[in-house]
DOSEVEX-344683 format. One line per field, with one value per residue (C-alpha): residue in one letter; x, y, z. Coordinates in Angstrom, 1 decimal, decimal comma. Each point is the difference from the previous one (the first is absolute). Layout:
REM DOSEVEX-344683
res: c(a:...);
east: c(X:...);
north: c(Y:...);
up: c(Z:...);
This chain:
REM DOSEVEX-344683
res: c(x:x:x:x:x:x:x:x:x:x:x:x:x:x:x:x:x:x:x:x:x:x:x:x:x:x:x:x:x:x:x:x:x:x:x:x:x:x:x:x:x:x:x:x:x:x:x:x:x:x:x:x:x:x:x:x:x:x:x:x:x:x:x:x:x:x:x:x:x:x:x:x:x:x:x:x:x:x:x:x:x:x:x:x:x:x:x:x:x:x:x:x:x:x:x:x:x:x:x:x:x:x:x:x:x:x:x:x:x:x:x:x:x:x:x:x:x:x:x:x:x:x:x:x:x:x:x:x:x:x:x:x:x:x:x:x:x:x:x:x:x:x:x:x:x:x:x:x:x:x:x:x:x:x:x:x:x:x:x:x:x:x:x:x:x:x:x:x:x:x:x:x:x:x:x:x:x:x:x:x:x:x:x:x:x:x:x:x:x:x:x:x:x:x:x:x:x:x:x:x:x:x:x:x:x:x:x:x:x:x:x:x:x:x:x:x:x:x:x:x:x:x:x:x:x:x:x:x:x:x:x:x:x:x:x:x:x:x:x:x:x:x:x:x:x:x:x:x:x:x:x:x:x:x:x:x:x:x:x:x:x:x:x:x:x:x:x:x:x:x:x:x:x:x:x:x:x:x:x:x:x:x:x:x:x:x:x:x:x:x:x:x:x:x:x:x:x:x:x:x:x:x:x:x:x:x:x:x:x:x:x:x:x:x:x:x:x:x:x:x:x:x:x:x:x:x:x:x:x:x:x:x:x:x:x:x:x:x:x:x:x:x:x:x:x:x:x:x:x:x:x:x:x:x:x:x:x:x:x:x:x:x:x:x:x:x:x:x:x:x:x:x:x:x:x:x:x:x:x:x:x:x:x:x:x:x:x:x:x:x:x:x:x:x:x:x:x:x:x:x:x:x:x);
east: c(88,2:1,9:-1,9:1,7:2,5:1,9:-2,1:3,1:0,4:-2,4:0,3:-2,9:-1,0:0,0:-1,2:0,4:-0,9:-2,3:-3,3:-2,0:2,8:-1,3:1,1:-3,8:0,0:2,8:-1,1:-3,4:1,9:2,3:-3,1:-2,1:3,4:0,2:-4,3:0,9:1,7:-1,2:-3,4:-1,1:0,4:3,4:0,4:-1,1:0,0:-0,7:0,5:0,6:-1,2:-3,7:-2,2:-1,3:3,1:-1,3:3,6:3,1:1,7:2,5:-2,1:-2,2:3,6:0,3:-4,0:1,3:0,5:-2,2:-3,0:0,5:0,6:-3,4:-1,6:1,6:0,9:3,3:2,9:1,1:3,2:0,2:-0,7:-0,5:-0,1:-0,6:1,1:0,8:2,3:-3,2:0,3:2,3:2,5:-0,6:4,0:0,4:-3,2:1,1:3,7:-2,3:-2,0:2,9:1,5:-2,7:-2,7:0,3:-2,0:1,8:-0,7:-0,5:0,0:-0,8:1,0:-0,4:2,9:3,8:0,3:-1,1:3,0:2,9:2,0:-2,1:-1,7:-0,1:3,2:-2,6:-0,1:3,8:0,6:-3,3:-2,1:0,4:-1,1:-1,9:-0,4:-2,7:0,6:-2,1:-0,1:2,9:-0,6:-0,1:-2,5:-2,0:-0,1:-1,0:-2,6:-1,6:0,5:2,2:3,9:2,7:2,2:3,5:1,0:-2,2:0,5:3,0:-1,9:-4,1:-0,8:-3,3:1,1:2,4:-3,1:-1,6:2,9:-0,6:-3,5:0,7:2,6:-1,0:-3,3:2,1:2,1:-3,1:-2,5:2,4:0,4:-2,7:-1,7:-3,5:0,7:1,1:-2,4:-3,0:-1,3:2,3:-2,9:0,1:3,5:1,0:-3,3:1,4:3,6:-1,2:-2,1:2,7:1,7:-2,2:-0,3:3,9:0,3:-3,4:1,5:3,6:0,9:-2,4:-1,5:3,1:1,7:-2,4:0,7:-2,8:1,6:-1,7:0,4:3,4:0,6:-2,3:1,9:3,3:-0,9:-1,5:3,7:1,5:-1,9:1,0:3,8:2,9:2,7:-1,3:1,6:-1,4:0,8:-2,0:-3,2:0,5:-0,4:-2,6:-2,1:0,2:-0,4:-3,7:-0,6:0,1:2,3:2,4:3,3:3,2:0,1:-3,8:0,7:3,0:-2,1:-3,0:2,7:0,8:-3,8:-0,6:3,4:-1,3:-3,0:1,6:-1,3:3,0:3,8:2,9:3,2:3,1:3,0:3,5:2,6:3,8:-0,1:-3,7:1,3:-3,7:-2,7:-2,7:0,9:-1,2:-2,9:-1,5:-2,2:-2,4:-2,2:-3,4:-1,6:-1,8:-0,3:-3,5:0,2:1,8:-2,6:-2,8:0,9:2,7:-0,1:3,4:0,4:-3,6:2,1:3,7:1,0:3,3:-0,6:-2,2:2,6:2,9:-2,0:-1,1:4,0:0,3:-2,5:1,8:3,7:-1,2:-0,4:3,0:0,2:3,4:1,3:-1,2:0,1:0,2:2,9:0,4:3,0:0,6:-0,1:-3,1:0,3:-2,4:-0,6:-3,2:1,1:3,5:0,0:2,7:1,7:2,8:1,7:-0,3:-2,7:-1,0:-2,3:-1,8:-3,5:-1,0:-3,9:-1,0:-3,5:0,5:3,6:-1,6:1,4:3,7:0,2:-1,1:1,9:3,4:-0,5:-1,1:2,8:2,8:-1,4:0,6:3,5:0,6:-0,8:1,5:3,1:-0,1:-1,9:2,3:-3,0:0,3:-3,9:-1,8:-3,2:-2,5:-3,9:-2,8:-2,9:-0,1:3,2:1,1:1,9:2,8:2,1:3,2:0,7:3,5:1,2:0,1:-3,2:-2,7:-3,5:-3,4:-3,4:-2,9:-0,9:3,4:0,1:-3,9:-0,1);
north: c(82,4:-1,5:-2,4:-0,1:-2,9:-2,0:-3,3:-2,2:1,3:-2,1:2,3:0,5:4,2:-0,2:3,2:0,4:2,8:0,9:-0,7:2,8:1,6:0,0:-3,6:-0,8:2,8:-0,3:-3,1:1,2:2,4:-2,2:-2,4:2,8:0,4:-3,1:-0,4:3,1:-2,7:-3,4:-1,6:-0,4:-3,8:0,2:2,5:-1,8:1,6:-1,8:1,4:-2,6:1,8:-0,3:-0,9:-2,8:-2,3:-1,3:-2,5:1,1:-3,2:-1,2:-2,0:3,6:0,8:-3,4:0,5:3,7:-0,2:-2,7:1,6:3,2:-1,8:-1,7:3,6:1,9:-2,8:0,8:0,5:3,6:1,5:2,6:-1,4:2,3:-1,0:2,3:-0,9:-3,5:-0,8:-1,4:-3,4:-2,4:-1,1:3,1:0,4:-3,8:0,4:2,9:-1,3:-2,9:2,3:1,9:-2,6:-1,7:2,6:3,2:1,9:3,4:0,6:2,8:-0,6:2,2:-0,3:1,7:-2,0:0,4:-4,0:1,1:2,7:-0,7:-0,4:-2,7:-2,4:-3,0:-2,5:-1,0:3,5:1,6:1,4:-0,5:3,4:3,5:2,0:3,5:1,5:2,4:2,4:2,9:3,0:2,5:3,3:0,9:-3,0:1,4:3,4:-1,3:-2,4:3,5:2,0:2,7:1,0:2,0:2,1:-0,2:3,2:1,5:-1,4:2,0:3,7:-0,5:-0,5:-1,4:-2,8:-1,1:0,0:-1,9:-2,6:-0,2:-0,6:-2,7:-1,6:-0,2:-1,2:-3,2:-0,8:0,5:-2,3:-1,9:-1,0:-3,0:0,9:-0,5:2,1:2,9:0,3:-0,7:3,2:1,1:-0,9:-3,6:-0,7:-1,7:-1,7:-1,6:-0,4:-2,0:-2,1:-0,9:-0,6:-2,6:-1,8:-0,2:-1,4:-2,7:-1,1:0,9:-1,2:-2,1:-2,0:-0,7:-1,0:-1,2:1,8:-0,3:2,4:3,0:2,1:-0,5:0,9:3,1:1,1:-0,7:2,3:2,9:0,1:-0,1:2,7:2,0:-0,8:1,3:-2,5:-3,8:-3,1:-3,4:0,0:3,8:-0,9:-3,8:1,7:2,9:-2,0:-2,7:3,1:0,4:-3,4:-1,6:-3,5:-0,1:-1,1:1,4:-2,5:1,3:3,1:-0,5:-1,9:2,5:3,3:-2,5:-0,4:3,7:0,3:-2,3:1,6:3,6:1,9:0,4:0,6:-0,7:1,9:-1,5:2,2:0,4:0,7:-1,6:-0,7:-1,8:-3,9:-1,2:2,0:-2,1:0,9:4,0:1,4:0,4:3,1:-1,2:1,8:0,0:-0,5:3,0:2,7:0,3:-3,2:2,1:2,5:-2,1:-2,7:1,6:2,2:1,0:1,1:1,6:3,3:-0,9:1,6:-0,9:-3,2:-0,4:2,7:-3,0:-3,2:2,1:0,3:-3,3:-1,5:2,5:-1,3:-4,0:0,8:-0,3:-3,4:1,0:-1,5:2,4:0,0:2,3:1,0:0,6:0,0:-0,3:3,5:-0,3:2,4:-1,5:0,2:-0,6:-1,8:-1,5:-1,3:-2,6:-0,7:-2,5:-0,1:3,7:2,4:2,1:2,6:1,0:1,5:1,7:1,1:2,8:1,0:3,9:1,7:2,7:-1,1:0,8:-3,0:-2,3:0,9:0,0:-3,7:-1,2:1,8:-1,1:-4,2:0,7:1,1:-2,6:-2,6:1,3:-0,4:-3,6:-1,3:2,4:1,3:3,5:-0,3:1,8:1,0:2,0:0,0:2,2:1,6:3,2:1,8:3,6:2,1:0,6:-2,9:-1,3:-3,3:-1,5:-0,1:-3,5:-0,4:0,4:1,5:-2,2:2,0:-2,2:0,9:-0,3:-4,0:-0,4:1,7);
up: c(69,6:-2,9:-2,0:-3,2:1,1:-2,5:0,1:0,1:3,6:2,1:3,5:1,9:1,3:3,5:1,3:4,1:2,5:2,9:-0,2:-1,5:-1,9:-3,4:-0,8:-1,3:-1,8:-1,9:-1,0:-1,5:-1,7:-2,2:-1,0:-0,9:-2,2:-1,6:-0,8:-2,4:-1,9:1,5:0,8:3,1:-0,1:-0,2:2,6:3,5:3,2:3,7:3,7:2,4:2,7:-1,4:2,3:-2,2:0,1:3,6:0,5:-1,8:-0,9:-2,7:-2,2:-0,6:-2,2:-1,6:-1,3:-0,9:-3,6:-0,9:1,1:-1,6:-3,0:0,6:0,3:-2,5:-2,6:-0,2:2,4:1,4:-1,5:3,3:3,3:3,1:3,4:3,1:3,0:-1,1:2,9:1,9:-1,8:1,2:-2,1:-2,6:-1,2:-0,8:-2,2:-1,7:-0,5:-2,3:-1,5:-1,6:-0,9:-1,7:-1,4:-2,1:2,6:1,7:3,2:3,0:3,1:3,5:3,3:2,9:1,7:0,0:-0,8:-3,6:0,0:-2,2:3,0:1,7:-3,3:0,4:-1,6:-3,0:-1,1:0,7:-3,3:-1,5:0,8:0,0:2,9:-0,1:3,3:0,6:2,8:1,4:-1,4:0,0:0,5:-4,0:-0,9:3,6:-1,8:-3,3:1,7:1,3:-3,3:1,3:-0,6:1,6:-1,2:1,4:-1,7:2,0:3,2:0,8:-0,8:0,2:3,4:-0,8:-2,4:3,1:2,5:-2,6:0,2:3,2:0,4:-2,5:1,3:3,3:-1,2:-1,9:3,4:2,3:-2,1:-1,9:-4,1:-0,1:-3,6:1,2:3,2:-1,8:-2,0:2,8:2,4:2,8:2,8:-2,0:0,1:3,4:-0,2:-3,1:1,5:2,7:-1,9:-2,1:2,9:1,5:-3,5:0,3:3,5:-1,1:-3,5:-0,6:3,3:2,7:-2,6:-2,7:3,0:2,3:2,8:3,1:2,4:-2,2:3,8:-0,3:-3,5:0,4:3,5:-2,4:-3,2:2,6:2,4:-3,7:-1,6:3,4:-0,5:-1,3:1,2:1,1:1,2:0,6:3,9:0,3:-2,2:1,6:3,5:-0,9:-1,6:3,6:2,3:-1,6:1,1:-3,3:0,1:-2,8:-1,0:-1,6:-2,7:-1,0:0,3:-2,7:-2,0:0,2:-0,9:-3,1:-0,9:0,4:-2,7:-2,7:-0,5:-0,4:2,6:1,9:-0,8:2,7:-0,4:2,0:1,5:-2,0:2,2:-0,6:3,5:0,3:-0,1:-0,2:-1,0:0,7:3,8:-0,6:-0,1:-3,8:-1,5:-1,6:-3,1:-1,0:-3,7:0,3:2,7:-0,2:2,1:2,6:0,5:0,0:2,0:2,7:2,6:-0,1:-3,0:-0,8:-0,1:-0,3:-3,2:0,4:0,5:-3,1:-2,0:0,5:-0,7:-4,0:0,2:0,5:-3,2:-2,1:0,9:-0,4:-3,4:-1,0:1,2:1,5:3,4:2,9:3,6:2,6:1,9:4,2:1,6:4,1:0,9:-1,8:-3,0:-2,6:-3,4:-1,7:-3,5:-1,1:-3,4:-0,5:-3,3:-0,4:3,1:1,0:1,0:-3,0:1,5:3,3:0,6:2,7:0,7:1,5:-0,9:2,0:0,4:1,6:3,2:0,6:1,9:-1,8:-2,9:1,9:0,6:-3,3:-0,9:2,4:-0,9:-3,6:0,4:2,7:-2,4:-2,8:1,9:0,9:-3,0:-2,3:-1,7:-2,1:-1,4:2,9:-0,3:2,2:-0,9:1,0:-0,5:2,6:0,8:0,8:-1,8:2,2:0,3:-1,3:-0,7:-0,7:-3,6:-0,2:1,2:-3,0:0,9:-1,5:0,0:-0,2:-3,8:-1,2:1,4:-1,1:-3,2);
């Protein structure tokens, strides 16, 4: 993280992302950086979620600087706050603050409200957002000391089995640091309780929600769906004799969105007038999430295969949607440029089925026609050798997209 700003640029670092993505970390990192040239009183550090600050409130800010000023003698020339979007009010008080002091501060979120899409008025223009992700599948393969070598893929049959065992081990468990890195018997223990500390403070108690059955019955028919729409989760969620609305089930889908656990993607079609009015596919932060909390999807490599795809397209922070038309060829990704579609991405995890290949085939071309697309793309990660696919077609193998 870049902390050798030009002082005359008073911006606060916002750094966003899921919970447990390394946001902390990265922190730590950068102040044990600057106490190899600063002393620790200038240097301050506080976590709002501490367990000591019993009552969040907005006079806890004003008091900020004052009393570690009182402590330390002096005030702090770096200022890092974790998960400082529990106080009410913080963005007005940090507008002041960098406006009035010489102090440079970081700042963590685990909510989209802090994204640079979605700060508050008082700070449009006046931070710099750093977005920490989970892993991809390099950093996962750094994280557990091991490389491949993609010259060897093509002719050493065991560095492609080793690929796989890798890979399938990122897409089954997911790219959470600390789950990499923790025992395989260990890791859906520590999935789910990362899950319940999402649904209890990124969700229930920021937004006060008391129906917790209802958000729980919500994030399990989620985590078991590919496609949703309010009326279908609206009336699932009824059927099990839980009384709920439309309007908070919208409200909980938009919860469930702020706090990065889940991603909807909306269809693209020329001849969709309203796309709220079709279903959405919606994408997970991590797939280890999947595995650990669905039923579905416990062994639905596919499924897992196309929501990696997914995370790796959003980084390019392109436009992307996914395209269906009435016959109900479908295609997993679209990526939009100005006006006009500049690729498509279809996901097949095995081509080892004639069948299925045929149709992923036949959608692509059916789309390239009516969204007058040449950039096709097919990926997988098992196929047979016997195939053909159409020229314009290009073929993707799950270490050539990854690595």
């Amino acid at each position: 993280m870049d902390i050798s700003r030009p002082p005359e640029i008073k911006n606060a670092m916002v750094i966003t992302g899921f919970r447990r993505v390394g946001k902390t970390y990265l922190l730590y990192e950068t102040i044990e950086k600057l106490l190899e040239t600063y002393p620790r009183e200038q240097v301050v550090y506080l976590n709002f979620e501490d367990e000591r600050i019993i009552s969040p409130a907005t006079d806890l800010l004003t008091d900020l600087l004052p009393e570690i000023q009182a402590v330390y003698g002096q005030k702090p020339k770096y200022l890092f706050l974790d998960e400082l979007q529990l106080i009410p009010n913080w963005s007005k008080w940090v507008r002041r603050i960098l406006d009035t002091e010489t102090v440079q501060i970081f700042i963590t979120g685990s909510s989209s409200k802090m994204s640079s899409a979605e700060l508050p008025t008082e700070l449009r223009g006046r931070a710099w957002e750093t977005k920490v992700e989970p892993l991809t599948f390099k950093e996962f393969l750094r994280f557990k000391k091991t490389a491949i070598d993609k010259e060897k893929l093509t002719y050493v049959k065991e560095e492609a089995a080793r690929f796989c065992f890798l890979f399938e081990e990122y897409i089954t468990f997911g790219a959470l640091p600390a789950v990499v890195l923790t025992q395989s018997e260990k890791k859906q223990e520590l999935l789910q309780s990362y899950f319940q500390t999402v649904v209890q403070r990124d969700i229930a108690e920021r937004y006060k929600i008391d129906n917790d059955v209802a958000l729980r019955t919500l994030l399990k028919l989620l985590l078991n769906s590919s496609y949703i729409t309010i009326s279908k989760l609206t009336k699932n969620i009824k059927s099990l004799g839980i009384p709920i609305g439309k309007s908070t089930i919208d409200s909980y889908l938009s919860y469930i969105e702020t706090s990065y656990f889940l991603n909807e993607l909306y269809i693209h079609n020329p001849a969709v007038i309203n796309q709220l009015q079709y279903p959405r596919k919606v994408y997970f932060v991590d797939t280890g999430f999947m595995t650990a909390l669905s039923t579905k999807f416990s062994k639905n490599m596919g499924r897992l295969f196309e929501n990696v795809v997914y995370h790796k397209l959003a980084q390019s922070k392109e436009t992307m949607y996914y395209y269906k038309d009435n016959k109900g060829n479908e295609v997993d990704f679209a990526i939009l440029g100005e006006d006009k579609t500049t690729a498509l991405y279809q996901v097949c995890f095995d081509l080892t089925d004639e069948e299925i290949l045929n149709r992923e085939v036949k959608s692509l071309l059916k789309a390239k026609e009516t969204l007058k697309c040449q950039n096709l793309n097919l990926l997988y990660l098992e196929k047979t050798e016997t195939f053909k696919l159409p020229k314009e077609i290009k073929l993707l193998s799950a270490p050539e997209f990854f690595l």
